[in-house]
C-alpha positions, 0 to 999 in steps of 0.5 A: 454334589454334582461334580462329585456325581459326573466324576463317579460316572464317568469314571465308571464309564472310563471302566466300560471302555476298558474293559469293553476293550479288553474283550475285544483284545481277547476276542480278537486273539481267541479268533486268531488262534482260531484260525490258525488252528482251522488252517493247520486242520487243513494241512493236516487233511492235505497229509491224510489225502497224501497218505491215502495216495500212497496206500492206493499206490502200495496196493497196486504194487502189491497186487502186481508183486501178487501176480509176478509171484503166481508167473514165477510159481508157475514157471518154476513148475513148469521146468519139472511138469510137462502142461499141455492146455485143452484147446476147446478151453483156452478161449475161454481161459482167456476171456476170463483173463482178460475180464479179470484184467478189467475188473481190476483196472476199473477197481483201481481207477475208481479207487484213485479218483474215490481219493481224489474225489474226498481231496477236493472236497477237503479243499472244498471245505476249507474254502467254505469255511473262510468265506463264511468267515470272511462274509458280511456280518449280518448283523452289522446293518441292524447294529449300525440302526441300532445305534443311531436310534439310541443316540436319541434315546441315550441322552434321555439318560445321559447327565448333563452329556458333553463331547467326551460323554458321548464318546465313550458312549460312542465306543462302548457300544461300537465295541459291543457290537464287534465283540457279537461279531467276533462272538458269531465268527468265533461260533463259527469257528467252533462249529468247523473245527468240530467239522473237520475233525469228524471228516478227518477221524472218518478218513483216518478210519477208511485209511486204517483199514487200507492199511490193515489190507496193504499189510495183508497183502505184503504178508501174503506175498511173502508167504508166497515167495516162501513156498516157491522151492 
């Protein structure tokens, strides 16, 4: 029976649709989730970075607590011991502090702008990964031709096609195309997520062991201020 037959196919063209806009919803879901998760990376990166900071400026302090312990060792001596300094030394002592003075203000400053410099390629990244996300699918020119060519070609197999038809035939296939789009932006999006979590776990592994240092050098400067009698 022919009715019977247009009413099976379309009926199973009804299921297409459904389904072809079912994964779309899930697609579009999956993307969103996706995204989110991306940009909360990012904000996570923002805290490391910050934290990171305040390392670098808790070893500084550190490094100058280091230093008023020595003046207050040494001036504690002094109320007991008469110091008298060699005059055909004393150039040179100085050199050597004013060098050492240097060598620590170019350590620190490399310090701070070694942090800065990994911040803005954190900020950097981010921005890549939405314009990538956001580009032109490029895909989308070939799918458009692609359709156009099976418009002719469908109706070879269509049977006895009407406006509804091809309607359907219409959107089964427009929604086949957004969902190899979402596919690709999901892809995407799997491979910066991965991305980031690398830098991130990278970076937590420096910070770590500049914690292990600011925790040194506390432990030491306490033990310092101990011995000071």
């Amino acid at each position: 029976d022919v009715q019977a037959t247009k009413q099976q196919i379309r009926q199973l063209k009804n299921q297409d649709v459904a389904s072809t806009r079912n994964a779309l919803r899930i697609a579009a879901q999956a993307e969103e989730t996706g995204r989110s998760t991306l940009s909360r990376l990012g904000e996570q990166g923002e805290r490391i970075h910050n934290t990171e900071k305040n390392l670098d400026l808790a070893s500084n302090q550190n490094r100058i607590a280091e230093e008023k312990a020595r003046e207050l060792k040494t001036l504690n001596k002094s109320m007991f011991a008469m110091h008298v300094s060699n005059p055909f030394t004393a150039g040179k002592r100085r050199e050597q502090r004013d060098q050492a003075i240097m060598d620590k203000h170019l350590s620190e400053r490399e310090q701070r702008e070694a942090t800065r410099r990994e911040a803005f390629r954190s900020t950097q990244r981010q921005a890549e990964y939405q314009r990538d996300l956001d580009g032109k699918n490029p895909n989308a020119n070939a799918a458009a031709a692609n359709r156009s060519r099976n418009l002719a070609e469908r109706s070879k197999y269509q049977f006895e096609a009407d406006s509804e038809d091809d309607e359907m035939e219409n959107e089964i296939e427009g929604n086949l195309d957004l969902l190899q789009g979402a596919a690709g932006r999901l892809g995407q999006l799997g491979r910066a997520m991965g991305r980031e979590v690398d830098e991130q776990n990278t970076h937590i592994d420096r910070i770590t062991g500049k914690t292990d240092t600011v925790d040194d050098q506390i432990a030491f400067n306490r033990a310092r201020l101990d011995r000071i009698k």
